[in-house]
C-alpha positions as MATLAB code, in Angstrom:
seq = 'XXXXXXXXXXXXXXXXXXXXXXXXXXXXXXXXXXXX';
ca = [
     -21.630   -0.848   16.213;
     -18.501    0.756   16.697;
     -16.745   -3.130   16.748;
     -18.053   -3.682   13.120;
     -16.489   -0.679   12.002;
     -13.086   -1.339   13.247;
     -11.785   -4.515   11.240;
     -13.218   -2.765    8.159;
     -11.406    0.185    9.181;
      -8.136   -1.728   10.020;
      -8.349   -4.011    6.416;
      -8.809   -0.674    4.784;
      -5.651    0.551    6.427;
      -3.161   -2.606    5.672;
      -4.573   -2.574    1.996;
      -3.774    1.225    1.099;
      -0.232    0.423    2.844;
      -0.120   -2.596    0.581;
      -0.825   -0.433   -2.325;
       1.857    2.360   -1.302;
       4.492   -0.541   -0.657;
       3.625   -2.251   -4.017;
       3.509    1.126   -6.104;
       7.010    2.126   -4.302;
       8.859   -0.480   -5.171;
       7.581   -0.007   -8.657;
       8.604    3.460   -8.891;
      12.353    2.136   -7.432;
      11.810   -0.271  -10.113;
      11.617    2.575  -13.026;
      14.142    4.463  -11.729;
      16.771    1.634  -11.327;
      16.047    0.916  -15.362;
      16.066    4.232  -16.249;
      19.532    5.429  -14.804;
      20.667    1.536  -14.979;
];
């Protein structure tokens, strides 16, 4: 039971870091056009 719940667990972790990564590098993005 406990096996199931792992790669779920593990997917759920490498998407949110995803997410963090993408909206980081959005937010460098911004702030590169705003004081560029």
């Amino acid at each position: 039971m406990k096996f199931s719940l792992l790669p779920n667990f593990l997917s759920e972790l490498l998407f949110n870091n995803y997410i963090i990564k993408f909206n980081e590098k959005r937010f460098n993005t911004l702030i590169g056009l705003t004081l560029g």
